[in-house]
MINU-434509 format. One record per residue: x, y, z of N, C-alpha, C in turn; residue number from 1; residue in three letters. Coordinates in nm, 2 decimals. Example, Ala and Ser with C-alpha at 12.3 -4.5 7.8 and 13.67 -1.06 7.14 Angstrom:
<site n_x="1.32" n_y="-0.57" n_z="0.78" ca_x="1.23" ca_y="-0.45" ca_z="0.78" c_x="1.32" c_y="-0.33" c_z="0.78" resi="1" resn="Ala"/>
<site n_x="1.28" n_y="-0.22" n_z="0.71" ca_x="1.37" ca_y="-0.11" ca_z="0.71" c_x="1.29" c_y="0.00" c_z="0.79" resi="2" resn="Ser"/>
//
This chain:
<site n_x="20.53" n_y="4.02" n_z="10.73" ca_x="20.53" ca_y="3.94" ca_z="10.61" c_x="20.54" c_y="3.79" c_z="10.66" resi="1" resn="Unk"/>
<site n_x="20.45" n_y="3.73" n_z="10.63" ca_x="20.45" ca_y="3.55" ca_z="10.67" c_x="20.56" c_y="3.47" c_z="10.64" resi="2" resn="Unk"/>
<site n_x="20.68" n_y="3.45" n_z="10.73" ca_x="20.75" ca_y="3.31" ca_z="10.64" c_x="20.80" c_y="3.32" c_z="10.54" resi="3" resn="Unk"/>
<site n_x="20.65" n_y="3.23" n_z="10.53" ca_x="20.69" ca_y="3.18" ca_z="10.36" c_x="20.71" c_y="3.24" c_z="10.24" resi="4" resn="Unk"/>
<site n_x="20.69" n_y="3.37" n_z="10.26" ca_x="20.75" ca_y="3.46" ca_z="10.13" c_x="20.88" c_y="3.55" c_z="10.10" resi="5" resn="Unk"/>
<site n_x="20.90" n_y="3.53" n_z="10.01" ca_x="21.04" ca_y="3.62" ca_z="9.98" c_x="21.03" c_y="3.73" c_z="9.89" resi="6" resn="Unk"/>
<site n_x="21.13" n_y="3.78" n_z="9.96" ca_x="21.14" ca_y="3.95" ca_z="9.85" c_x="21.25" c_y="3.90" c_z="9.75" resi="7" resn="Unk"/>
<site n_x="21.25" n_y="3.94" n_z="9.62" ca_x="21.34" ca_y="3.92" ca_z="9.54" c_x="21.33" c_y="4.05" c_z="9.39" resi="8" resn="Unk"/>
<site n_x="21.46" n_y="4.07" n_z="9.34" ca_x="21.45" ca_y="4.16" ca_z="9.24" c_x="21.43" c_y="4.31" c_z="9.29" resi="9" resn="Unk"/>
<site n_x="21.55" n_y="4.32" n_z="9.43" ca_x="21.56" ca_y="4.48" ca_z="9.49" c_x="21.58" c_y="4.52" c_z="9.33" resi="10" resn="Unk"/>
<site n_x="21.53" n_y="4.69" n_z="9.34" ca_x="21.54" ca_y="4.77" ca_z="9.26" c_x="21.54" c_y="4.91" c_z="9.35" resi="11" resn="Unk"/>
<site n_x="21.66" n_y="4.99" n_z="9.30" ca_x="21.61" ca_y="5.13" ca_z="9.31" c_x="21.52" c_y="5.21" c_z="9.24" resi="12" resn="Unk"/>
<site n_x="21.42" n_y="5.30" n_z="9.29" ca_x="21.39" ca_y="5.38" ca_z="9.25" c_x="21.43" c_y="5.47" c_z="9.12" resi="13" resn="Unk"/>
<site n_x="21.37" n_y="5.44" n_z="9.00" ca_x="21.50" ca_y="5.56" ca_z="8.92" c_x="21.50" c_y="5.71" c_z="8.93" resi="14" resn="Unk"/>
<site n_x="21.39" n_y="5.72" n_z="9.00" ca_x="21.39" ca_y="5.89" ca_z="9.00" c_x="21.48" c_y="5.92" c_z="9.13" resi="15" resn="Unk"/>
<site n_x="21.56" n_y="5.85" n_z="9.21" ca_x="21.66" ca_y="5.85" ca_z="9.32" c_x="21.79" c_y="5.88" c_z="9.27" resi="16" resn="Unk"/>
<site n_x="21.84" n_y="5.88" n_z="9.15" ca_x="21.95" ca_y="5.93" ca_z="9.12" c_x="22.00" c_y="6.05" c_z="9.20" resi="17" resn="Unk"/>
<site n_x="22.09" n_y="5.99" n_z="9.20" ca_x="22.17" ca_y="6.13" ca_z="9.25" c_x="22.14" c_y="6.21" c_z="9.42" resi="18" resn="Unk"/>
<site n_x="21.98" n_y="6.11" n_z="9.45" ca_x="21.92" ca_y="6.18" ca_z="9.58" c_x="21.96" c_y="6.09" c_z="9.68" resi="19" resn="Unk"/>
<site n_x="21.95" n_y="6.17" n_z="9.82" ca_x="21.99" ca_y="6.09" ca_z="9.96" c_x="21.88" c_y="6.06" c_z="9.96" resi="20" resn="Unk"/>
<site n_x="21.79" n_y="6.06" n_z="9.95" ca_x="21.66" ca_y="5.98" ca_z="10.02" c_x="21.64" c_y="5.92" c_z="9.91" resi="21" resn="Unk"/>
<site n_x="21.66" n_y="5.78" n_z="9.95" ca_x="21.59" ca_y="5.67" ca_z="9.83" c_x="21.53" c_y="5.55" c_z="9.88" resi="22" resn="Unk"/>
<site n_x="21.48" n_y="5.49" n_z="9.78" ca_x="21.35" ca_y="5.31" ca_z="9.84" c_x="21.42" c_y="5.24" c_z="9.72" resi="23" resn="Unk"/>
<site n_x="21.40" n_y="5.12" n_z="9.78" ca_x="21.43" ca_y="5.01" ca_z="9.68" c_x="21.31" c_y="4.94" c_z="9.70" resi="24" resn="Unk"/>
<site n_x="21.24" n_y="4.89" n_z="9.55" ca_x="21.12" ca_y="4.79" ca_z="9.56" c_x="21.13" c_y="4.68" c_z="9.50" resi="25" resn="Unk"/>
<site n_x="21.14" n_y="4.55" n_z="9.58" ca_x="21.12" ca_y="4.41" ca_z="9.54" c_x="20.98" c_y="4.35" c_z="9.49" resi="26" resn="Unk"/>
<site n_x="20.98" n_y="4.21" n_z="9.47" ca_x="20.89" ca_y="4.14" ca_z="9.42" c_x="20.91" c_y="4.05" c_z="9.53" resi="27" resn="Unk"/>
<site n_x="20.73" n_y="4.06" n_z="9.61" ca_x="20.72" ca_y="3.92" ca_z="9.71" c_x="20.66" c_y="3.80" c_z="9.61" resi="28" resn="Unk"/>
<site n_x="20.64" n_y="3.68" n_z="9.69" ca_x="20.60" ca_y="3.54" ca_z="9.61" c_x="20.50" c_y="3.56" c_z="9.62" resi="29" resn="Unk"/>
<site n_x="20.42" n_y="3.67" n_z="9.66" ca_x="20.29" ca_y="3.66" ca_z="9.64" c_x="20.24" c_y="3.77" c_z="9.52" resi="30" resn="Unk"/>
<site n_x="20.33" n_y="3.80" n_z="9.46" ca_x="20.32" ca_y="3.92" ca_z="9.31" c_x="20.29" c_y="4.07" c_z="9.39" resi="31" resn="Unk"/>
<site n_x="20.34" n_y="4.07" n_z="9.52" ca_x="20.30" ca_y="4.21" ca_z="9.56" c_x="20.46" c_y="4.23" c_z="9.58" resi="32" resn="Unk"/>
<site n_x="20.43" n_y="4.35" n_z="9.65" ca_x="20.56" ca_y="4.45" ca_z="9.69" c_x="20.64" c_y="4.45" c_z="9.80" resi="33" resn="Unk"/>
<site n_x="20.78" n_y="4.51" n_z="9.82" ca_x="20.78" ca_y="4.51" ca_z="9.94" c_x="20.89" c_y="4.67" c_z="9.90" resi="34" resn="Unk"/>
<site n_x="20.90" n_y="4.72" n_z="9.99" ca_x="20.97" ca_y="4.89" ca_z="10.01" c_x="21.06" c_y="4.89" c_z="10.13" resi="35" resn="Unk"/>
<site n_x="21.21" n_y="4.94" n_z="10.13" ca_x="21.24" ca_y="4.91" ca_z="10.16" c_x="21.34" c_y="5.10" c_z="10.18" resi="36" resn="Unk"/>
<site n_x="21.46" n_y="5.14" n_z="10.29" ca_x="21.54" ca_y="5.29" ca_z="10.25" c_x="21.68" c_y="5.19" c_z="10.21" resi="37" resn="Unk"/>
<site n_x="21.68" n_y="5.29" n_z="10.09" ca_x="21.84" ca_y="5.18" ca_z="10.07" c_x="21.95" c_y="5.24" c_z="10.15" resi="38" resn="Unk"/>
<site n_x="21.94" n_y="5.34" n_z="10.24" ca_x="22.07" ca_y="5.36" ca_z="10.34" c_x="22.07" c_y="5.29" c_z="10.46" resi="39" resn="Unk"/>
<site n_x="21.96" n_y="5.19" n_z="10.49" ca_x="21.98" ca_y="5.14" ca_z="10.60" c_x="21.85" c_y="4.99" c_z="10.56" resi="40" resn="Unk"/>
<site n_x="21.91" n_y="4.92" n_z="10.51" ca_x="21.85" ca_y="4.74" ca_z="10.42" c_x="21.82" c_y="4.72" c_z="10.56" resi="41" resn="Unk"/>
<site n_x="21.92" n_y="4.72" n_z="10.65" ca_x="21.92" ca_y="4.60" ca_z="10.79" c_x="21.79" c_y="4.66" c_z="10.87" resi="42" resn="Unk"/>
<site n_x="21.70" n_y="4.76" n_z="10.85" ca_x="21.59" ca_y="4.81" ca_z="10.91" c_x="21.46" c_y="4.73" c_z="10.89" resi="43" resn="Unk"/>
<site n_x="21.49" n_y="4.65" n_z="10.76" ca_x="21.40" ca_y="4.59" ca_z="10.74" c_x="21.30" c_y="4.68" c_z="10.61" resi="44" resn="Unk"/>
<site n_x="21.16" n_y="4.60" n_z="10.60" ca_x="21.10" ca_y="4.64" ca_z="10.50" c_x="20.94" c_y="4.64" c_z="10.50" resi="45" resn="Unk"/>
<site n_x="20.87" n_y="4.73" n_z="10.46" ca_x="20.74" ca_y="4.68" ca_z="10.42" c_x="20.71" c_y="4.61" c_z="10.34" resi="46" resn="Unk"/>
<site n_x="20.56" n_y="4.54" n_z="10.34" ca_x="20.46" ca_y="4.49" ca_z="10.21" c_x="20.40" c_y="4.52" c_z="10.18" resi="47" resn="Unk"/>
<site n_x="20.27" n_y="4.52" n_z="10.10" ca_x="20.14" ca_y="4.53" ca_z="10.02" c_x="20.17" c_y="4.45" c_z="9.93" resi="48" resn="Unk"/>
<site n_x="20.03" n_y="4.38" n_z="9.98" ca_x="19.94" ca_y="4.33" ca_z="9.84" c_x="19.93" c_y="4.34" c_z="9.71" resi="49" resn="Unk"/>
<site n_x="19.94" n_y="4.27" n_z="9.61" ca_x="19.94" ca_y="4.31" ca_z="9.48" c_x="19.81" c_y="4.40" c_z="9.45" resi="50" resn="Unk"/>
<site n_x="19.64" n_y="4.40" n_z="9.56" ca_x="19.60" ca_y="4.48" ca_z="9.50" c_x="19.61" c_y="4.63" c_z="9.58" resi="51" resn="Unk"/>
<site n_x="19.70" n_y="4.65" n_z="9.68" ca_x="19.75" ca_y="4.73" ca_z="9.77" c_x="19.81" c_y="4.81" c_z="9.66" resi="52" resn="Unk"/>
<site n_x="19.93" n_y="4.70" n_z="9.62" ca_x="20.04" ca_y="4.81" ca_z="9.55" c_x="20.00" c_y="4.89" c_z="9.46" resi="53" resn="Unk"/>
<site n_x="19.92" n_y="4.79" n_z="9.32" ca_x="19.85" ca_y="4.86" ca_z="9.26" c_x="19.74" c_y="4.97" c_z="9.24" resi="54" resn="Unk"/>
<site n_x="19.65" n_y="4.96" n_z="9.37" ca_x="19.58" ca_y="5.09" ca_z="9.43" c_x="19.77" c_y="5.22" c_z="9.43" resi="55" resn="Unk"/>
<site n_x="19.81" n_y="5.22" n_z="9.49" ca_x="19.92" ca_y="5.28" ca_z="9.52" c_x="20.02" c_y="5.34" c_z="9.41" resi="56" resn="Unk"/>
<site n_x="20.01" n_y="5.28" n_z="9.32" ca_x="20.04" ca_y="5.28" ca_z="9.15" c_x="19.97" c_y="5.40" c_z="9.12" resi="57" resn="Unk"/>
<site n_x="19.85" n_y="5.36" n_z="9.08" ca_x="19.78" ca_y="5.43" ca_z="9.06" c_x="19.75" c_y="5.55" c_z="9.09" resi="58" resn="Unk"/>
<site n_x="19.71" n_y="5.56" n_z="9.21" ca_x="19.72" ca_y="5.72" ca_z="9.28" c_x="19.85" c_y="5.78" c_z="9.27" resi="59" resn="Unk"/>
<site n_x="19.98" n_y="5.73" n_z="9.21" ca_x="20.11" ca_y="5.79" ca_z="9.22" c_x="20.06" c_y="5.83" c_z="9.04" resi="60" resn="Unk"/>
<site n_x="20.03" n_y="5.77" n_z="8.97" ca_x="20.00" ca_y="5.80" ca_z="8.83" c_x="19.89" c_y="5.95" c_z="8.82" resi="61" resn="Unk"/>
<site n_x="19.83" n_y="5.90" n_z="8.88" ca_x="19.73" ca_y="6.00" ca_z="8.88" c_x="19.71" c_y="6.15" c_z="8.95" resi="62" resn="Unk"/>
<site n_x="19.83" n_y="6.14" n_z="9.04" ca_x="19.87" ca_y="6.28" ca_z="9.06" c_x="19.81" c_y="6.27" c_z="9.23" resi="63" resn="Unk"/>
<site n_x="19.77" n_y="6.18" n_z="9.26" ca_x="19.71" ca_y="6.20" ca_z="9.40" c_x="19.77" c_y="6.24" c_z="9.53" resi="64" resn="Unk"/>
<site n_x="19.91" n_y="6.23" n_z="9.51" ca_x="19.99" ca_y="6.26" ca_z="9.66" c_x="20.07" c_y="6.45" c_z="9.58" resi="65" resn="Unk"/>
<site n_x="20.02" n_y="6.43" n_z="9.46" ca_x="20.15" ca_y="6.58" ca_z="9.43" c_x="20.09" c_y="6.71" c_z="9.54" resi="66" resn="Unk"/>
<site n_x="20.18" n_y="6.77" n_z="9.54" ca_x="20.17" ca_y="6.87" ca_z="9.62" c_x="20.16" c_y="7.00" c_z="9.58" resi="67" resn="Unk"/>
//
């Protein structure tokens, strides 16, 4: 991630309730994403692009990764 942008607005996952394996997803200054495990913040985090994330959205709406 370049610098100049910041993550802001962690959010857990709501379907993490209750589960050990969870993500928290921010808002970079560039209107895209960043992912992050909330058992361990200090590991750091990914990005995507706003039209990254939203490709990603999508295929999660659409059933693309179900098993």
């Amino acid at each position: 991630m370049p610098p100049s942008q910041s993550v802001r607005g962690w959010r857990k996952a709501s379907r993490s309730q209750g589960a050990q394996n969870c993500v928290e997803v921010g808002r970079t200054s560039d209107a895209g994403a960043a992912v992050r495990d909330t058992k361990n913040r200090a590991a750091g985090h990914f990005t995507a692009t706003a039209p990254q994330w939203q490709n990603f959205i999508t295929a999660l709406k659409i059933g693309r990764f179900d098993r």
